[in-house]
N, C-alpha and C positions, 0 to 999 in steps of 0.2 A: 408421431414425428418428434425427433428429438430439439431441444434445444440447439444443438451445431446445424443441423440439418436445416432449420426456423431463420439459423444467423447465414447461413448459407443460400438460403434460397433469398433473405432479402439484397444481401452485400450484390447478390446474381444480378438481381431486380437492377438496382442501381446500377451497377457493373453494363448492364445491358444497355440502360435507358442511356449512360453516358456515352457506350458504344456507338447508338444508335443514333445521336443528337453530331459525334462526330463526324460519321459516314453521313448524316443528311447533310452536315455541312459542306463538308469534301465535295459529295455529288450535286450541292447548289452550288459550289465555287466551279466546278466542272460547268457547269448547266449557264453560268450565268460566262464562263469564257465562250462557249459555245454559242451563244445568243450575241455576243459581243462579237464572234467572227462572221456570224450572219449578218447583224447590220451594218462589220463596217464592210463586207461583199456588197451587200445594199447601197452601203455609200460610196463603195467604186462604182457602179451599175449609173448611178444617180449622178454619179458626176458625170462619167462618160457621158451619159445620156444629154448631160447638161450643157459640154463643152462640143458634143456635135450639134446641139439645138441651137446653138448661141452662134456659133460658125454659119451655118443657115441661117439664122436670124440676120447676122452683118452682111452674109452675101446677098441674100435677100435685099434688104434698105441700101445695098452698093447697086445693085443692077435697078433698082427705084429709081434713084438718082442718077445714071447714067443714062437709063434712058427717056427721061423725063426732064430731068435736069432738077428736078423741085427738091429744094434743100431738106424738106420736111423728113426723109426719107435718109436722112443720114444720121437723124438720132436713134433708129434702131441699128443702124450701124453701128455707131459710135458704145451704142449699150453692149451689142454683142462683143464688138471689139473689147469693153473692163467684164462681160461675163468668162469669156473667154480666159482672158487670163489669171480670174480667181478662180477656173473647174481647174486647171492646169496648176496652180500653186494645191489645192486640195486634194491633186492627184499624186503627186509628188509625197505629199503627207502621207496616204494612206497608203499607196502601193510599197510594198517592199519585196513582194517576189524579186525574184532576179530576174527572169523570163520577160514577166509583165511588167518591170522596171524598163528592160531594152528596148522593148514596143513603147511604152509611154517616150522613152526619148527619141524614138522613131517618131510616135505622134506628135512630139511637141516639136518638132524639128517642119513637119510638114505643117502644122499649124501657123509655125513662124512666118511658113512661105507664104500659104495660104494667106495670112492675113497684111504679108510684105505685097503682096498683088494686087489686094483689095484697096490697102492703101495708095498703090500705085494708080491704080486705076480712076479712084474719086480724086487725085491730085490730077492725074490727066485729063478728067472728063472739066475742069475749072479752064482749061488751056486751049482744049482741042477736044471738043466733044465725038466728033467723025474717027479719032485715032483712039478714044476709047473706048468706043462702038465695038471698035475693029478689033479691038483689042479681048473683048470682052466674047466676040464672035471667034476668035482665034481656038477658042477647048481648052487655052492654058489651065484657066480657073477652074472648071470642069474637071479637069484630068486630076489637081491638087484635090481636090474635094472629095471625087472617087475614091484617091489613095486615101485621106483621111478617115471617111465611111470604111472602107476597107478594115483597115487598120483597126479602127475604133468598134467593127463588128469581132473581129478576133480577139481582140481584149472581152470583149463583153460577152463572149461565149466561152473561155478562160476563166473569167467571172462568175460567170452562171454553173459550171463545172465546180467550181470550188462551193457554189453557194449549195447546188443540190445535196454537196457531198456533207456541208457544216451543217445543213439543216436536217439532213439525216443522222448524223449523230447527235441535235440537239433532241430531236426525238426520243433516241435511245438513251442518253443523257438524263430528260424527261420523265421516260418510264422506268429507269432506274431507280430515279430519285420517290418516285410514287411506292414501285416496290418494295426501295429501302425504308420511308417513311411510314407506309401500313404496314408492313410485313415487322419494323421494329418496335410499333405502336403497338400495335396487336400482340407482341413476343412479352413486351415490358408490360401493357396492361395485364395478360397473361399472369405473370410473376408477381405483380403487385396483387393482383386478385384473391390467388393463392396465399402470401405474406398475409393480405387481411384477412382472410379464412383463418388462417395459422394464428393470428395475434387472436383474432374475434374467438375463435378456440380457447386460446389461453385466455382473455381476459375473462370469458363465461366460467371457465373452470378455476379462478385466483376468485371468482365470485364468492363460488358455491365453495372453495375452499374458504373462503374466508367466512359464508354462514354456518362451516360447519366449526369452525374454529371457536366464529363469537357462542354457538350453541354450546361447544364445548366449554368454552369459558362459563354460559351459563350453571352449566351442568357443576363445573368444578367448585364455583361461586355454592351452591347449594352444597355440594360435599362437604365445601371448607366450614358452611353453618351447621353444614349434619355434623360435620368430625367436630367444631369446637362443642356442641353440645355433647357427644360422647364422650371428650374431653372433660367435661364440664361433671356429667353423671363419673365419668372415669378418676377425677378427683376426688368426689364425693365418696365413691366407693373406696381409693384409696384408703384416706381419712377417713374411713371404718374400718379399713382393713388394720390398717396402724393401730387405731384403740383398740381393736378385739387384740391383736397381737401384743400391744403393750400391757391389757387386761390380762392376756395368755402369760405374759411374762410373766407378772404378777402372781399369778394364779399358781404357774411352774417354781417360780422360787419358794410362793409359800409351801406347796407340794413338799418343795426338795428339802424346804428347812422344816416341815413335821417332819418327815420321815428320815431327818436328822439325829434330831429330838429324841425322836419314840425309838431309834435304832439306839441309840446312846441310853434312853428310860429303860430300853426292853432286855440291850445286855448283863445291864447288872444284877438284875432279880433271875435270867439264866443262867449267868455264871453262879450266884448262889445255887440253885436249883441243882446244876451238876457238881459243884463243891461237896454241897448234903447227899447228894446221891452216892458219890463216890464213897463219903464217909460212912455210911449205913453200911452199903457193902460192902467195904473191909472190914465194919465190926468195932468201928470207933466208939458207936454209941451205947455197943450191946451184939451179942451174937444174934445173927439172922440164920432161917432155915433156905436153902437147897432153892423152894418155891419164890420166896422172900427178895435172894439173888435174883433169877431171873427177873422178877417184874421192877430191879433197882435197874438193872442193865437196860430194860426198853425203858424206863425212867429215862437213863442217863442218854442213850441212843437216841431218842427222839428232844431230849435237851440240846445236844451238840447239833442235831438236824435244825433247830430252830436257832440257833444261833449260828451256825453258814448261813440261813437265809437272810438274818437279821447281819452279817456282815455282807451276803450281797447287795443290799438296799442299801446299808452304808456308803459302798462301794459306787452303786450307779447315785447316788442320789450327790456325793461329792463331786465325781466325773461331771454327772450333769448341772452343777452350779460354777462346776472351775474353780474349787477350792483346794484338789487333791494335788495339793505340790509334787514334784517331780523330786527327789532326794538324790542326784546321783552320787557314789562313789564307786571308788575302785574294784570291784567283782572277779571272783574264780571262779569261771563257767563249771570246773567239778565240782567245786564246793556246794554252790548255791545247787545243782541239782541234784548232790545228795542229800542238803535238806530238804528239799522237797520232796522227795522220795520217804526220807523220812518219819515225813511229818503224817503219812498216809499208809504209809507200811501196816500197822496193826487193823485197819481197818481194812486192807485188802488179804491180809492172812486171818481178820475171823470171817469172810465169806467165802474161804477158801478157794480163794485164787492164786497161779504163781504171777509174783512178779517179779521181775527182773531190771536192774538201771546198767546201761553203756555208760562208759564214763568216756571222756576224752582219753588219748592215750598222752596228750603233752599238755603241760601247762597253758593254759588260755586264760589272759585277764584284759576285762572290758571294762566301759566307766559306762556305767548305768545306774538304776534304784534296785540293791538287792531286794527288799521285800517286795515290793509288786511282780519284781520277776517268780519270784517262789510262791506270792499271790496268784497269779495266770496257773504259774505248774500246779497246784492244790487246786484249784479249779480243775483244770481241765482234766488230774488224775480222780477228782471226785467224781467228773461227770462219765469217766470210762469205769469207775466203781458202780455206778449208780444203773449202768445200760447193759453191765456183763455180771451176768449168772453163771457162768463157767471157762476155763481157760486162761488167757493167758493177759498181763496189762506189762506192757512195756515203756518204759522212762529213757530214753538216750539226750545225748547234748553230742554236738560234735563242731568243730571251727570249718569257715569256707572263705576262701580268701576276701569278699568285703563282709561277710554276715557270720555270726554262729547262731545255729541252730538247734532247739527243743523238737525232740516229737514225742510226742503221748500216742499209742498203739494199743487197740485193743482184741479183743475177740468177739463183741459184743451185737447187739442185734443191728446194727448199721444205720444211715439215713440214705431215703433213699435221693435220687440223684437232683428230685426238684426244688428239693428242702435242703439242700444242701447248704444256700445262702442265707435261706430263713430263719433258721438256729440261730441268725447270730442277732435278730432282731431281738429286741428289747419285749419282754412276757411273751414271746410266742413259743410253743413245744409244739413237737411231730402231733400225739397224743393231746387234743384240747377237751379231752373229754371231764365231765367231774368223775368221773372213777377209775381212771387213768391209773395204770400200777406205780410209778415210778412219782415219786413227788418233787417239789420245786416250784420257786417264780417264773422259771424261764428268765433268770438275771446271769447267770453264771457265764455262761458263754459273750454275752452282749460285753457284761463286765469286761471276760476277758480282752477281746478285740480291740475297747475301748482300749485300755491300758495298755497293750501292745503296741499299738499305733500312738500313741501320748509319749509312750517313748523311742518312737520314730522306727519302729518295725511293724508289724503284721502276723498274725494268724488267718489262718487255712484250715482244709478240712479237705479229705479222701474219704471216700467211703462207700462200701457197699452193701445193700438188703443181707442179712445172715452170716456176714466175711467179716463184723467189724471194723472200724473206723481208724485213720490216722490224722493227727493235728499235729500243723506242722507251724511252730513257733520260732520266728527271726529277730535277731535284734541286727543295728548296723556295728560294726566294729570300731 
């Protein structure tokens, strides 16, 4: 049951109970006019009755004393004579028919006579007791009496008409008022019954809501001691998370600044290394044979091998402290790609590969950091050196209304589609094996990315198993 329904059936209740208090009172205001027409029927009945008794009463104590002569007998006279004319003033009060109005003034008319005779009579019987006799013997009084009886029976069955009729509707009046009184007792107790089911409902259930609520509160009470203690281990653990991390930091910078250090110790003693290499075999120091040459050449090839790697450690190991400033100046997208092209040329014509650079066909100049731009391309045509044994490596640069763009293209053995992102992780290679053909940190590409995006562009990667690779290098304009 709803809430409206709840407010609804009790407003009914009352609604009812007020209904029903009014109808009983209507039908006692009915009930008590109807008892009030009954007794004053009764008190016309009662007076008639009264005002023919008291008539007889005076004729009576007049013919006592007439023919007796003994005075004693004139005080029910004289009584009837003052009863008489208060039933007669009480008659007047109550009657107001119109009907039974004309007969009472009939009655009281012969009444008048009636009691002018009586008085006639006890004055004469004081005078002439034989001529009141006579008088008395005559029927006159007789005949007034009759008509009075008469008269006063017609009223009084007039009376009795009207009474059977008042008292039959006090009956139904009566049983009205019983039917309206249980019938709306029983209706309102009904409603109120129902209303306290309905409340006694809700208060059982605002109960058991409310044990469930304080259990809850229980419940939550205990959570909020279980969570501040979590809290509590959750701080703790923090403040270890912070000192390992602050330790980590430590631990990273000292990392960054050996491999600073040892990248700055390690190129000096290679740069000699391929300084003397080179001069051997040009014959600086002394003619060399045939045999002599070659093993100056993997001399010097795996000298230059160690010092890319020893400049990509430089490279990540700045990147990663935040010391490797940004230099911008003014840049010509051809220019810088033909140094970089370059700078890589000879080392793609002795493994016998062609390569080829697209230049722009118009002037394009950007403000960025030349050298790391030609850093990323030297990278990235190293690492298409480094993955193609035959075919072709291609170098282009070209402008795009917000970006110009580098791509490095190869022919080379590809990656395949999963590894595609992974390349650009910091030491990870396809190949993790230790006899891996191909050598490196796995810094070159990480490197690149890094620096690409430092100067707010991006590197990419296509590529297919067996079809060769394309990197696609952005800067913003």
């Amino acid at each position: 049951m709803t809430v409206r329904q709840k407010i609804a059936i009790a407003l009914g209740s009352a609604v009812l109970t007020l209904l029903v208090g009014i109808a009983a009172l209507a039908v006692v205001m009915r009930l008590r006019g109807a008892i009030d027409a009954v007794d004053h029927t009764n008190s016309v009945l009662r007076n008639l009755d009264g005002l023919l008794g008291s008539i007889v009463d005076a004729e009576t104590g007049q013919r006592g004393y007439i023919i007796t002569g003994d005075s004693s007998y004139l005080n029910p006279y004289h009584d009837g004579r003052v009863a008489v004319d208060s039933y007669v003033v009480n008659l007047q009060r109550l009657i107001t028919d119109r009907d039974q109005r004309a007969r009472l003034d009939s009655l009281q008319k012969l009444e008048q006579a009636k009691v002018g005779e009586l008085d006639r009579t006890v004055t004469m019987r004081a005078t002439d007791p034989a001529a009141a006799m006579t008088h008395v013997r005559s029927g006159v009084g007789k005949a007034l009496m009759d008509s009075v009886r008469i008269l006063s029976m017609h009223m009084s069955q007039t009376e009795r008409l009207h009474l059977a009729a008042r008292d039959a509707s006090r009956l139904r009046i009566r049983d009205l008022a019983l039917v309206v009184i249980v019938g709306g007792t029983f209706a309102a107790f009904l409603l109120a019954w129902i209303t306290n089911r309905s409340i006694r409902t809700d208060v059982i259930a605002q109960q058991k809501t409310q044990e469930q609520l304080q259990l809850q509160a229980n419940q939550l009470e205990e959570q909020a001691v279980e969570m501040e203690q979590t809290l509590e281990q959750l701080r703790e653990t923090t403040s270890q998370a912070e000192e390992a991390r602050d330790a980590a930091e430590v631990a990273n910078r000292a990392k960054n600044d050996f491999l600073a250090v040892m990248s700055h110790e390690l190129r000096t003693p290679l740069n000699a290394i391929v300084g003397y290499a080179e001069l051997l075999h040009d014959g600086v120091a002394g003619p060399v044979n045939h045999e002599q040459q070659e093993q100056l050449e993997r001399v010097q090839l795996s000298a230059r091998h160690l010092v890319e790697l020893v400049d990509d450690i430089l490279s990540f190991s700045r990147l990663e402290s935040g010391v490797d400033n940004i230099r911008n100046a003014a840049m010509d997208l051809a220019t810088v790609t033909r140094e970089a092209g370059v700078l890589v040329e000879p080392v793609v014509r002795s493994k016998g590969l062609t390569f080829t650079i697209e230049l722009p066909n118009d002037n394009v100049t950007i403000t960025s950091d030349p050298a790391k731009v030609r850093q990323i391309l030297v990278n990235l045509l190293s690492n298409a050196i480094k993955f193609t044994d035959e075919g072709t490596i291609r170098l282009a640069s070209h402008s795009e209304p917000a970006c110009v763009v580098f791509e490095v293209e190869d022919t080379g053995i590809g990656i395949a589609r999963e590894h595609q992102e992974r390349v650009f992780e910091t030491f990870w290679q396809v190949d993790q094996s230790a006899t891996r053909k191909t050598g490196g940190a796995g810094l070159g590409l990480s490197v690149s990315r890094r620096l690409a995006r430092a100067l707010g562009g991006d590197l990419t990667v296509e590529s297919d198993i067996g079809k060769g690779s394309r990197f696609r290098f952005w800067l913003p304009r």
